[in-house]
C-alpha positions as CSV (number, residue, x, y, z in Angstrom):
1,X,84.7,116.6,100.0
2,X,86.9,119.9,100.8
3,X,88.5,121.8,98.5
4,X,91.6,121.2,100.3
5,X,90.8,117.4,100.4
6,X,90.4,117.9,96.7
7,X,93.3,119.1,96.2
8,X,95.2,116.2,98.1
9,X,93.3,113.5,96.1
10,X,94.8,115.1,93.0
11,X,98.3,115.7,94.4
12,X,98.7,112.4,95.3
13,X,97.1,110.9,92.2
14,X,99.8,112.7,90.8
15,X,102.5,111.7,92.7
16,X,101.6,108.6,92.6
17,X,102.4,108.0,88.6
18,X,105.9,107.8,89.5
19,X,106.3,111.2,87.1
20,X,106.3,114.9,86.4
21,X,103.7,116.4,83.7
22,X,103.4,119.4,81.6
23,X,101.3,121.3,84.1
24,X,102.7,119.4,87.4
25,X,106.5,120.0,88.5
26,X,107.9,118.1,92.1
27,X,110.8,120.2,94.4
28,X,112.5,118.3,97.2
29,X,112.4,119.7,100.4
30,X,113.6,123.1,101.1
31,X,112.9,126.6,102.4
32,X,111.4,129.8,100.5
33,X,115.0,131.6,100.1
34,X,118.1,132.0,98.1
35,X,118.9,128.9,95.2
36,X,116.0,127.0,96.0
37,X,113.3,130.0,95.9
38,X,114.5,130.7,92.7
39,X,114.0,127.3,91.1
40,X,110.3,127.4,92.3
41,X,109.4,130.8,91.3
42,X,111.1,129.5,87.8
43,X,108.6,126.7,87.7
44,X,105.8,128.8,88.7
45,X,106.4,131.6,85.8
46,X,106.5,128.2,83.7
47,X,102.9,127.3,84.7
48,X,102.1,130.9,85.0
49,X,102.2,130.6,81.0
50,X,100.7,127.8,80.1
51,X,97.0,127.4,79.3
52,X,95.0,126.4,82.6
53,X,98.5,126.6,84.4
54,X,99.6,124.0,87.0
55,X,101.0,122.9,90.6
56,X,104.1,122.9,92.2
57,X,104.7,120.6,94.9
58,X,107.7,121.5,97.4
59,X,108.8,118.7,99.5
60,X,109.1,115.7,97.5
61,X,112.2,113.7,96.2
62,X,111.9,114.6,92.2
63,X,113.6,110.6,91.9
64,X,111.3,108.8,93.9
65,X,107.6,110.7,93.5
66,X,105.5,107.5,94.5
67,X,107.2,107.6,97.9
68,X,105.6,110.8,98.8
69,X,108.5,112.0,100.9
70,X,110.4,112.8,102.8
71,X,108.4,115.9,103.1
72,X,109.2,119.4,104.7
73,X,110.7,119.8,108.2
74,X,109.2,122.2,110.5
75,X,111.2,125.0,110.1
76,X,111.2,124.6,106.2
77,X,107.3,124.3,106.3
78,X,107.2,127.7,108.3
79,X,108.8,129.4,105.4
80,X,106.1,128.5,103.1
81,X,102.9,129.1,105.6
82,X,102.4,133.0,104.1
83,X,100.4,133.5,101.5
84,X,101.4,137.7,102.1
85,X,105.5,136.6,102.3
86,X,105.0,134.6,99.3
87,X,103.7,136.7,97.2
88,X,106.3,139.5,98.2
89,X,109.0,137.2,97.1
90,X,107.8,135.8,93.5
91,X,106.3,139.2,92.9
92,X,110.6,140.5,93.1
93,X,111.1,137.9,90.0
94,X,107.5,138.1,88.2
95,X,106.1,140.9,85.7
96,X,103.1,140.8,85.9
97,X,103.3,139.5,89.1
98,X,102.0,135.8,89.7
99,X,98.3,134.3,90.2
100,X,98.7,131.7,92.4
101,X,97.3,129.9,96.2
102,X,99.5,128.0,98.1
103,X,98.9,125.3,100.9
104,X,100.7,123.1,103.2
105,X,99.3,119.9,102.9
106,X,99.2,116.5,104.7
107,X,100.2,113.1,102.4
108,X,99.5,110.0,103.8
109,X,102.8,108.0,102.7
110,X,102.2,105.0,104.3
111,X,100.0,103.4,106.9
112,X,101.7,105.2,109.6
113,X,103.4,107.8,108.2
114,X,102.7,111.6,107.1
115,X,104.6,113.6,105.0
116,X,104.0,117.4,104.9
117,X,104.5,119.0,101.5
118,X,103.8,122.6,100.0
119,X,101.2,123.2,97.0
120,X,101.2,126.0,95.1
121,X,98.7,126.3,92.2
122,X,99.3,129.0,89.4
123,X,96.9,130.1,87.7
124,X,97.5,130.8,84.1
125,X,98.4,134.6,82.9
126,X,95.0,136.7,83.0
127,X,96.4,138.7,80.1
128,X,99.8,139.6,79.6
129,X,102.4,136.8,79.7
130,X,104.8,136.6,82.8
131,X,108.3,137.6,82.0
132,X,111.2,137.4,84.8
133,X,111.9,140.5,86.2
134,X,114.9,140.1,87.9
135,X,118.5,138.1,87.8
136,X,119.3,134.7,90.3
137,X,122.5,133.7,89.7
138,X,123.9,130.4,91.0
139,X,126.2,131.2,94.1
140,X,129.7,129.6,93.9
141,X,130.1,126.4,95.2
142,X,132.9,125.8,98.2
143,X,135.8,124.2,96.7
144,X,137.3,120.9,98.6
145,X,140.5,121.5,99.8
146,X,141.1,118.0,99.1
147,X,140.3,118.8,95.6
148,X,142.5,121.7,95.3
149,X,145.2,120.0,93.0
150,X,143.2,117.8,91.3
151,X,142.7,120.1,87.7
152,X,140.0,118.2,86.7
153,X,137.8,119.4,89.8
154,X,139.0,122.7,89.5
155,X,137.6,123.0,85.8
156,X,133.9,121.5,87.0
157,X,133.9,123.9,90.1
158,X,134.8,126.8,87.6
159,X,132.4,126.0,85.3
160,X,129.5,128.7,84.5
161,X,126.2,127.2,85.1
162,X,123.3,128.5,83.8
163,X,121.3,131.1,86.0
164,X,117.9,129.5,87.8
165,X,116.4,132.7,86.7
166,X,117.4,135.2,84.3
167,X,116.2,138.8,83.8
168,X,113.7,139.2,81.0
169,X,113.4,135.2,80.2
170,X,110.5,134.3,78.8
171,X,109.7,130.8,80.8
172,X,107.4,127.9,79.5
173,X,106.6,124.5,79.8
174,X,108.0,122.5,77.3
175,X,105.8,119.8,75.5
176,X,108.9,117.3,74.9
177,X,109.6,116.4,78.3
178,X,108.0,118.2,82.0
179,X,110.4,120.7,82.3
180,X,110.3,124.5,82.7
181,X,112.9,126.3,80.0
182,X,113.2,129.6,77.9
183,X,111.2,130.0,75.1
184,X,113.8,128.4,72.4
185,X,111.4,127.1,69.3
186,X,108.8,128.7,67.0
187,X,106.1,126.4,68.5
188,X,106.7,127.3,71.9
189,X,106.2,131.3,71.0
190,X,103.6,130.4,69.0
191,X,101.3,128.4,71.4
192,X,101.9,131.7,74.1
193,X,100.7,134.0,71.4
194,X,97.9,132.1,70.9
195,X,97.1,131.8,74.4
196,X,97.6,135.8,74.4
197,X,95.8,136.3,71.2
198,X,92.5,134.9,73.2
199,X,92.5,136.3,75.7
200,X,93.0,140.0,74.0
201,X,90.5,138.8,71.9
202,X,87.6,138.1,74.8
203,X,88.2,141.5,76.7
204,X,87.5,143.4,73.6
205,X,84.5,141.0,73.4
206,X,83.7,141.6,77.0
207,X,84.4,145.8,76.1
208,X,81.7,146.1,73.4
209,X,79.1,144.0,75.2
210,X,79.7,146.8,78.4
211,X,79.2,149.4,75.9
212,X,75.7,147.7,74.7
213,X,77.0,147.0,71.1
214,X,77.4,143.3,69.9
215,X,79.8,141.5,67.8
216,X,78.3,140.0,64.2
217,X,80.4,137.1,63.2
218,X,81.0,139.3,59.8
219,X,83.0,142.0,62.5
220,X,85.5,138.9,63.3
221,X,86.5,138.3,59.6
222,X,90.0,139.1,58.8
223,X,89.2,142.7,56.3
224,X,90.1,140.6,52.4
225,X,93.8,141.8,51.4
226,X,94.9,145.0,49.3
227,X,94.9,143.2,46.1
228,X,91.6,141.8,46.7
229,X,90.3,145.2,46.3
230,X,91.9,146.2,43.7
231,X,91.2,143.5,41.4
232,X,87.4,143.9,42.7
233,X,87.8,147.8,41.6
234,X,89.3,146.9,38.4
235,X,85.9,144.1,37.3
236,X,83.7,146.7,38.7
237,X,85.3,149.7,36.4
238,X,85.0,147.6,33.1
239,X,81.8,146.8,33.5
């Protein structure tokens, strides 16, 4: 089996449940620009932060994921082809910039019918967490002139919604339901420090082994507190 064929087997797997996961997130259909861009790249610096990141699949309804459709349209697919454009565009919204591979698949949704979908796989941070570089603010919706007089319209077209990407959010998968938010809870900074923590801690592991030292488990104990000492000093003195 293919890596790409792989890759289908497990994207329809997960489609197939009927439901998003931590580390798997489902777009509609649309093309790599403006609104819809942005709520990608906000799912991807999501995965981008959590431990062995995740997939994004582009192309599917996010209501019905067993049908596998309706899948991207030709011209919709062409935005996603390039690897090169890709990158260009999530690396405007993504400090560090993104790890990721992206692929247009194939998904056999029925016995005679093909849907074609976008993949993109993030890899998780390789050692700083991803932070969003840059603002996407909703665009204003165009008002119904129909709905001109009608005051309670007005107030819901008026209404500030929240941006789909916001300069210097922290973005994270949440563990409550499959959904990609700003760090908001202790737990949530805590599991990305952790994460962090690790990985600082293996490249100074990788650092002293380069430098023909080694690490003795005694070198990785926490050093025993001030007071410690001091009351050691003091048993030692009367002695």
């Amino acid at each position: 089996m293919t890596s790409t064929e792989r890759l289908i087997q497990r994207v329809t797997e997960s489609l197939l449940l009927g439901h998003e996961a931590q580390g798997f997130e489902v777009k509609g259909p649309g093309s790599a620009k403006g609104q819809f861009l942005g709520k990608v790249v906000r799912a991807a610096l999501g995965l981008g932060n959590l431990r062995n990141g995740g997939l994004v699949v582009i192309g599917v309804n996010d209501k019905d994921l067993r049908s596998l459709g309706p899948g991207l349209t030709d011209a919709e697919a062409k935005t996603w082809e390039s690897y090169d454009v890709l990158s260009g565009k999530f690396a405007e919204y993504a400090d560090p910039p993104l790890q990721f591979h992206s692929e247009l698949l194939t998904l056999e949704a029925g016995t005679d019918h093909e849907t074609r979908v976008c993949v993109i796989e993030v890899d998780e941070f390789p050692e700083i967490p991803h932070i969003c570089r840059k603002q996407l603010d909703y665009e204003p919706e165009e008002q119904d002139d129909t709905e001109l007089d009608n005051e309670s319209s007005k107030h819901n077209k008026n209404k500030k919604k929240e941006a789909p990407l916001r300069r210097g959010a922290v973005y994270v998968r949440s563990r409550q339901k499959p959904e990609t938010t700003e760090i908001a809870s202790a737990e949530q900074m805590r599991d990305l420090l952790d994460l962090a923590t690790e990985k600082a801690l293996a490249r100074l592991i990788q650092t002293v082994q380069r430098a023909g030292a080694t690490l003795t488990p005694e070198d990785l104990t926490p050093a025993p507190p001030d007071t410690d000492l001091f009351n050691d000093e003091q048993e030692d003195g009367w002695q």
